[in-house]
C-alpha atoms as a printed R data frame, in Angstrom:
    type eleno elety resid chain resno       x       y       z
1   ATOM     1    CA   UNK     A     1   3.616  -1.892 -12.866
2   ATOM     2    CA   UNK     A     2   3.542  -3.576  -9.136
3   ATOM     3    CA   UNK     A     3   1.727  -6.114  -8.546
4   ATOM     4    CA   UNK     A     4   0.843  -5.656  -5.247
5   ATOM     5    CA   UNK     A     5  -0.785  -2.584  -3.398
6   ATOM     6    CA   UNK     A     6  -0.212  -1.698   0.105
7   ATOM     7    CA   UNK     A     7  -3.504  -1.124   1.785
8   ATOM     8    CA   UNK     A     8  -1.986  -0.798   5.469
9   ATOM     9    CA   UNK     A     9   0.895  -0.626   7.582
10  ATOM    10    CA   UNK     A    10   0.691  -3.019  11.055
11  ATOM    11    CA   UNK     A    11   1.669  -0.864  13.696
12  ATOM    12    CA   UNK     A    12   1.865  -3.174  16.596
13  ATOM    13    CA   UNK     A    13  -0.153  -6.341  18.372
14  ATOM    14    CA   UNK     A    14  -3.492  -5.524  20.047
15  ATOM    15    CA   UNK     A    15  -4.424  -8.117  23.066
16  ATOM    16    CA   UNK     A    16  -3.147 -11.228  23.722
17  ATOM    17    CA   UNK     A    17  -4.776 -13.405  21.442
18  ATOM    18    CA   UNK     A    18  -3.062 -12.877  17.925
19  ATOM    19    CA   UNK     A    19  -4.873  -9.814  16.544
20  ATOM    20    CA   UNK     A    20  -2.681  -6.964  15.651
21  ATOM    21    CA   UNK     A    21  -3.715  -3.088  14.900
22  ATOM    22    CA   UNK     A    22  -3.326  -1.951  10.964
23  ATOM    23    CA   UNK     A    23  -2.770   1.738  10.232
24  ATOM    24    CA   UNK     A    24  -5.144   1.808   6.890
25  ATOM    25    CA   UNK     A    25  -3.232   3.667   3.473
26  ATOM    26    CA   UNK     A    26  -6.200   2.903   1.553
27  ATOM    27    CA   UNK     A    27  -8.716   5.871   0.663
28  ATOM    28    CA   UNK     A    28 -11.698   2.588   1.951
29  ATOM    29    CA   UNK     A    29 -10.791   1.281   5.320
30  ATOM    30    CA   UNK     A    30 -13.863  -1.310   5.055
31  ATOM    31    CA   UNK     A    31 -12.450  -2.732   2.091
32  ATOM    32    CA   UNK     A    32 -11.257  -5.075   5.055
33  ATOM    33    CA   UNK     A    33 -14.596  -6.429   5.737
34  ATOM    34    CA   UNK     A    34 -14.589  -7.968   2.181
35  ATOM    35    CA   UNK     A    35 -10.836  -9.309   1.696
36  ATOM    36    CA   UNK     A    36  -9.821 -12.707   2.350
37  ATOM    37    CA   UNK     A    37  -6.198 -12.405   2.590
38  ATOM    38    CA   UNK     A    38  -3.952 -10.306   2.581
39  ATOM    39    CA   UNK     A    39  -0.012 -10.396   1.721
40  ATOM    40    CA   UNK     A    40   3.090  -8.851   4.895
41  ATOM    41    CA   UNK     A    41   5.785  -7.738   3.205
42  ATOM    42    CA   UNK     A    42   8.694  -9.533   5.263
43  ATOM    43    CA   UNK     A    43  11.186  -8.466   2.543
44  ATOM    44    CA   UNK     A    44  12.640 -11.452   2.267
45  ATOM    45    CA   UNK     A    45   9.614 -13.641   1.624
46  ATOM    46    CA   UNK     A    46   6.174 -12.154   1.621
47  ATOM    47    CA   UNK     A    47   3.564 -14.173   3.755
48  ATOM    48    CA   UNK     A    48  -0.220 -14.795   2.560
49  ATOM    49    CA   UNK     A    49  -2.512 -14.592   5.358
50  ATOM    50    CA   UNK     A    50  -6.082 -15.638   5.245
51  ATOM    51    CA   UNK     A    51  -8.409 -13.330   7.463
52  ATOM    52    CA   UNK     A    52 -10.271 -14.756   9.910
53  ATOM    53    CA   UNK     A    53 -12.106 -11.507  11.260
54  ATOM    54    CA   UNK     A    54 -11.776  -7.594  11.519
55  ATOM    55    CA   UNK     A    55 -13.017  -4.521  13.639
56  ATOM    56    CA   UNK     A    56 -12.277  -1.047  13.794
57  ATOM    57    CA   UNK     A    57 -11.288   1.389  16.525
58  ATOM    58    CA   UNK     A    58 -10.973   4.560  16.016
59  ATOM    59    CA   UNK     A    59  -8.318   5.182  12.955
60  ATOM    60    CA   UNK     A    60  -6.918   1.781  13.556
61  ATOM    61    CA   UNK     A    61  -8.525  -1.890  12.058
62  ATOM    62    CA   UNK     A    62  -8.012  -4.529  13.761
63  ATOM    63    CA   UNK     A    63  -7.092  -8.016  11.854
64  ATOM    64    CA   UNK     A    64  -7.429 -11.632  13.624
65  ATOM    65    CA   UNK     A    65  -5.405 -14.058  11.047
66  ATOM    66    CA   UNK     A    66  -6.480 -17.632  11.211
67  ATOM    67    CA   UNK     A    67  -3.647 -19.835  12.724
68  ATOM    68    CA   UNK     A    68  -2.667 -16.995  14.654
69  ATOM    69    CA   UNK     A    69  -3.833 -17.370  18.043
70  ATOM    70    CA   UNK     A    70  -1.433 -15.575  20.611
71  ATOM    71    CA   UNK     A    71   0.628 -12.632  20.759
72  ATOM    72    CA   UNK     A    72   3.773 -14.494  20.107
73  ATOM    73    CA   UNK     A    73   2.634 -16.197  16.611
74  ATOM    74    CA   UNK     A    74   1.567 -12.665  15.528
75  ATOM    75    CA   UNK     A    75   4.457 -10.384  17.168
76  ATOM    76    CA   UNK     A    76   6.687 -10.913  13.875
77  ATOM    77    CA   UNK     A    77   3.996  -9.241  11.628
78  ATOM    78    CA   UNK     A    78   4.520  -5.701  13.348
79  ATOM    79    CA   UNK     A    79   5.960  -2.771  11.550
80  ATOM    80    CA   UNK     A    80   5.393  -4.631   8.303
81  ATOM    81    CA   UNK     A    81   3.323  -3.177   5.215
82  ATOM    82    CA   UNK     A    82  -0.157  -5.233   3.821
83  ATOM    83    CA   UNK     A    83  -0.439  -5.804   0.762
84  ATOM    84    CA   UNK     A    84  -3.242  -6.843  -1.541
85  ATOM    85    CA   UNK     A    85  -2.619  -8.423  -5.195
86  ATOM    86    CA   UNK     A    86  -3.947  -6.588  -7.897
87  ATOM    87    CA   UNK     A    87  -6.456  -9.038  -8.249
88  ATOM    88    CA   UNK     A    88  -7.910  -8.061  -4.953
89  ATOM    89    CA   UNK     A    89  -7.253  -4.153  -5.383
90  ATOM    90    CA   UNK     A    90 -10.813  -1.632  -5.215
91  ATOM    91    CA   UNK     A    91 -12.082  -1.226  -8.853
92  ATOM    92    CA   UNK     A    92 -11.025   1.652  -9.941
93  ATOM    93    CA   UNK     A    93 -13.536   4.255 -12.207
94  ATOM    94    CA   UNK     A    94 -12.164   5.158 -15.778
95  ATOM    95    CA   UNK     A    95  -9.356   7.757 -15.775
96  ATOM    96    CA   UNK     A    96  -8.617   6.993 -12.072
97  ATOM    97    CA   UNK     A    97  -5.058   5.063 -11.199
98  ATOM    98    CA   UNK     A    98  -3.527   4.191  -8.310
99  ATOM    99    CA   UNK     A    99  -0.639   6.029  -7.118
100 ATOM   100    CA   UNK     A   100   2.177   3.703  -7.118
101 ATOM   101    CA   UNK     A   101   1.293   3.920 -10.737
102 ATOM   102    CA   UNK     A   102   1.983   7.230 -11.660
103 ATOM   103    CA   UNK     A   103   4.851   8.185  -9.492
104 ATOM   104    CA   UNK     A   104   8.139   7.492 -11.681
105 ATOM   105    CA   UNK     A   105   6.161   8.573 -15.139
106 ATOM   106    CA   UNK     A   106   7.491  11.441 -17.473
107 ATOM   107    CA   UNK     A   107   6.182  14.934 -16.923
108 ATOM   108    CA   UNK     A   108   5.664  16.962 -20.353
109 ATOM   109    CA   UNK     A   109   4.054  20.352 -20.567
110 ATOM   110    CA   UNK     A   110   1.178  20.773 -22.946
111 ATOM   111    CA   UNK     A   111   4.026  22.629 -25.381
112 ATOM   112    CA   UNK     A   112   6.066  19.138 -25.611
113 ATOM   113    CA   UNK     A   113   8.592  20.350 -23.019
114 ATOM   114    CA   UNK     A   114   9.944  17.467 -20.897
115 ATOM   115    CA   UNK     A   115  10.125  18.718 -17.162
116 ATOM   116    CA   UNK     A   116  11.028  15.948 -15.219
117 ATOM   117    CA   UNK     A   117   9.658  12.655 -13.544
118 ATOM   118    CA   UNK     A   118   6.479  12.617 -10.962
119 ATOM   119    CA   UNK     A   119   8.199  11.638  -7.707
120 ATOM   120    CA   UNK     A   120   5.645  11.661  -5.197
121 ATOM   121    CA   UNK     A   121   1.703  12.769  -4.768
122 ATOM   122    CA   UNK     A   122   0.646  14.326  -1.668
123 ATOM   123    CA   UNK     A   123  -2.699  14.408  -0.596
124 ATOM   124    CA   UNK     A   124  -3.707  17.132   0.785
125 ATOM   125    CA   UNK     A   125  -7.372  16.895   1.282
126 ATOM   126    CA   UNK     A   126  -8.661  19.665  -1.068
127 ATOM   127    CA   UNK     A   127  -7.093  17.936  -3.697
128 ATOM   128    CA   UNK     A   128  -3.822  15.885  -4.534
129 ATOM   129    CA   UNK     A   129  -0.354  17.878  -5.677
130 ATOM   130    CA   UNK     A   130   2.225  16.246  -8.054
131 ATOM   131    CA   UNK     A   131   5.792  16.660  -7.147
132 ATOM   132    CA   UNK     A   132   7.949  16.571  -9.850
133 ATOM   133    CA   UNK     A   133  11.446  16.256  -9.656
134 ATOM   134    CA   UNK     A   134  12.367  18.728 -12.699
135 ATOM   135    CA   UNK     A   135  15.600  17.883 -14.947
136 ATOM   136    CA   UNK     A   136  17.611  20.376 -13.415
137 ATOM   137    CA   UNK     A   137  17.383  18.801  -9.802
138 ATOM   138    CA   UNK     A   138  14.715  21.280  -8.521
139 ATOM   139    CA   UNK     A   139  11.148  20.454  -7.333
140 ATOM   140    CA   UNK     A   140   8.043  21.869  -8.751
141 ATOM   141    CA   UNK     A   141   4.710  21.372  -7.027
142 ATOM   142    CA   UNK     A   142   1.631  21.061  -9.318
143 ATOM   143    CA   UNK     A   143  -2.021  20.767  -8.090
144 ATOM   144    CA   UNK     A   144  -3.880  17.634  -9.365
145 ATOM   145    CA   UNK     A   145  -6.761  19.762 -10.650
146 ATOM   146    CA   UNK     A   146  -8.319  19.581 -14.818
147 ATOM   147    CA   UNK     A   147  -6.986  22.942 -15.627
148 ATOM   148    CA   UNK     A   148  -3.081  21.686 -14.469
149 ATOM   149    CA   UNK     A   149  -2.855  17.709 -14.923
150 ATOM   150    CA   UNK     A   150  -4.358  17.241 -18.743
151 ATOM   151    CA   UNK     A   151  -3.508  13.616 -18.967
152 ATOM   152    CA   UNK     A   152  -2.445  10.494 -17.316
153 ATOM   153    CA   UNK     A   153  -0.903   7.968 -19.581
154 ATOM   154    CA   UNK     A   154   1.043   5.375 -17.377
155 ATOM   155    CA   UNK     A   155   0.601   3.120 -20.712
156 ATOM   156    CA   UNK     A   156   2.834   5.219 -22.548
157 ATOM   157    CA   UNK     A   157   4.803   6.493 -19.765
158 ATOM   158    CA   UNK     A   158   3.859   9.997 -19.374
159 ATOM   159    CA   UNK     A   159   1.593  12.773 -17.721
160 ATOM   160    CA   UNK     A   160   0.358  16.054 -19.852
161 ATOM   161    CA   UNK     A   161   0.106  19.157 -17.624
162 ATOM   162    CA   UNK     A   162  -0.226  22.651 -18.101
163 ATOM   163    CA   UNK     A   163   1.867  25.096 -16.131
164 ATOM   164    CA   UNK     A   164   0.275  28.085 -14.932
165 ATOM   165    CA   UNK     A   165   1.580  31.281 -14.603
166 ATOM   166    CA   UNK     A   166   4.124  31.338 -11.418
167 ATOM   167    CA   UNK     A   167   4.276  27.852 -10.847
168 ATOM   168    CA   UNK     A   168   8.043  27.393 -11.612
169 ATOM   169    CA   UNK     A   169   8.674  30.601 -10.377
């Protein structure tokens, strides 16, 4: 299980005076108004930053980091992921999970068939779709609805589903 979430991607510096513009990849782009720091995955070593104020435009939020005054300080920040540690993640409602920890879980069929592993979720608006990779190197695409995904398990390692009729067709 990670221990930190990425809850935005900064996409590039906004004015002169050390604010940059986040891309938000959580489903709650306020969230920002309540966090107090947040975590840019340099790779190498991460970097805590403590935020000093936000505002949004359009899609975008825009983050001022304390200590971080002019476009130079913040300029090696951009095109790097925020992260939040799990302490600081949204609650999350009984049966929901976040993403990152699903995708590399078992998928068995409700008649104890292993199919493959969940590789990816895409959200789609109307409602998410698994993709599994299936053991013989294909792809099958499953919606995320209650007649299809029967149970999420990431304790155990698995997801339950329910093929219907022409899905690995």
């Amino acid at each position: 299980m990670e221990q930190t979430l990425r809850v935005g991607v900064i996409t590039s510096t906004h004015g002169i005076r050390g604010e940059v513009k986040v891309f938000p990849t959580t489903d709650d782009p306020k969230r920002f108004d309540y966090l107090e720091e947040v975590i840019v995955d340099m790779k190498r070593e991460p970097v805590k930053l403590e935020i000093e104020g936000v505002k949004y435009f359009k899609q975008f939020v825009i983050l001022k980091f304390k200590g971080y005054d002019n476009i130079n300080d913040i300029q090696q920040f951009v095109k790097k992921d925020l992260l939040v540690t799990r302490e600081n993640a949204v609650e999350l409602e009984d049966g929901e999970f976040f993403i990152c920890d699903l995708v590399g879980l078992k998928v068995v069929t409700d008649e104890g068939v292993e199919l493959g592993v969940l590789k990816d979720i895409m959200q789609t608006g109307a409602n998410d779709v698994y993709v599994v990779g299936m053991n013989d190197g294909k792809e099958v695409l499953i919606p995320s609805i209650p007649q299809c995904i029967l149970e999420k398990n990431p304790e155990e390692g698995y997801i339950r589903v329910h093929l219907l009729k022409g899905l690995l067709d």
